[in-house]
C-alpha positions in Angstrom: -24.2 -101.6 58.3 -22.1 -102.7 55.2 -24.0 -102.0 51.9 -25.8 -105.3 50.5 -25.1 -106.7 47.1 -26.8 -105.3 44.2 -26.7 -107.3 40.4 -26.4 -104.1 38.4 -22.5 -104.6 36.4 -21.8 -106.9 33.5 -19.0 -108.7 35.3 -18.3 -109.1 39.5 -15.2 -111.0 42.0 -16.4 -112.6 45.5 -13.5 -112.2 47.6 -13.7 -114.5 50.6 -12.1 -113.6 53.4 -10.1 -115.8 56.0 -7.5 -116.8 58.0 -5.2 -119.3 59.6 -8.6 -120.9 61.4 -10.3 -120.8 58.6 -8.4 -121.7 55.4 -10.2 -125.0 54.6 -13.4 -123.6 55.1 -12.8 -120.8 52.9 -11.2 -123.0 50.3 -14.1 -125.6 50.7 -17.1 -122.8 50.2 -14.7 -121.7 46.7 -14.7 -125.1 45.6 -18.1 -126.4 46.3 -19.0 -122.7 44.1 -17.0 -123.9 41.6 -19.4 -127.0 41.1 -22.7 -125.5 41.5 -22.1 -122.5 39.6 -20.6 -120.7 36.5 -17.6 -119.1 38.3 -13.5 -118.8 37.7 -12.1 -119.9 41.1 -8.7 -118.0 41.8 -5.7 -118.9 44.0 -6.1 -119.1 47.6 -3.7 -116.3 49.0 -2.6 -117.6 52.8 -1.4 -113.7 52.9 -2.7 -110.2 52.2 -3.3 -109.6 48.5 -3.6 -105.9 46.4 -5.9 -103.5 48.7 -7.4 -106.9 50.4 -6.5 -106.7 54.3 -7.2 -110.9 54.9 -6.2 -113.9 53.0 -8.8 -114.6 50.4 -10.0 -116.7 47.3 -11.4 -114.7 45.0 -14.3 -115.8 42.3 -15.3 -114.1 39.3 -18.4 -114.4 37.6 -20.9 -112.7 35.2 -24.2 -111.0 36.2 -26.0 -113.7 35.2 -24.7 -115.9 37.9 -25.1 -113.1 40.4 -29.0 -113.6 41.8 -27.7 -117.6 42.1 -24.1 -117.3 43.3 -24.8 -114.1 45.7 -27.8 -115.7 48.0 -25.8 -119.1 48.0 -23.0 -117.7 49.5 -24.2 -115.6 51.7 -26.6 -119.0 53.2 -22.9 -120.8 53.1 -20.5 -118.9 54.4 -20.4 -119.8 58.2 -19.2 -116.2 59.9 -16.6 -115.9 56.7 -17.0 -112.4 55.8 -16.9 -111.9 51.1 -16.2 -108.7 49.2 -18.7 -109.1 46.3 -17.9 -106.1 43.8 -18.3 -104.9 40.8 -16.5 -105.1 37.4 -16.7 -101.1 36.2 -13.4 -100.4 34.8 -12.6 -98.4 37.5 -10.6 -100.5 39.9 -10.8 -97.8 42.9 -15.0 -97.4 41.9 -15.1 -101.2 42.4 -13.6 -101.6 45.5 -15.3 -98.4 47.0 -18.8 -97.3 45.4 -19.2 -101.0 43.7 -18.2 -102.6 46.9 -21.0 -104.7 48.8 -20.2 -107.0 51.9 -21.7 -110.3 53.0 -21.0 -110.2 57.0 -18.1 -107.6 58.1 -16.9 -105.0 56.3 -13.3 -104.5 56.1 -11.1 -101.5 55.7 -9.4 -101.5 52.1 -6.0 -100.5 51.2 -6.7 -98.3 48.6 -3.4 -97.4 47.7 -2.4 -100.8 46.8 -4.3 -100.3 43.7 -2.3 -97.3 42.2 
């Protein structure tokens, strides 16, 4: 069972993951984030991206966003699986220890982050 989001960093991303199927949905649920809530809404990457093994949007937000945002996604999604980690300072921490999944977990590649 992937480990459930927890609000205890200053700072967090929302990686949603998706694919060909799924690319308007994904960037639909960024967007619609974007209006409701106090979050930066990256580029949509229609390819693998750093240690990230799907396409994804990423959304970064602050702590204070995270009891709102975290729920609302997770109600939203529709079966597309989000990264939500946190911001530590240390990048391979966040993307393992600081790493929390809303649906799937997926397999990072770790050593794209050297």
């Amino acid at each position: 069972m992937p480990q459930r989001p927890v609000n205890v960093h200053k700072a967090y991303h929302a990686h949603i993951y998706f694919g060909p199927e799924t690319v308007e949905q994904a960037r639909a649920l960024a967007e619609e984030a974007g209006r409701l809530f106090k979050v930066q809404v990256g580029r949509v990457h229609v390819r693998p991206v750093g240690p990230h093994p799907q396409w994804s949007v990423q959304l970064a937000f602050a702590a204070d966003e995270f009891d709102r945002l975290v729920p609302w996604l997770d109600e939203h999604r529709n079966g597309l699986d989000i990264l939500v980690h946190g911001l530590s300072g240390d990048v391979i921490a966040d993307h393992t220890t600081y790493a929390y999944w809303l649906g799937n977990d997926w397999p990072l590649d770790l050593t794209a982050l050297n």
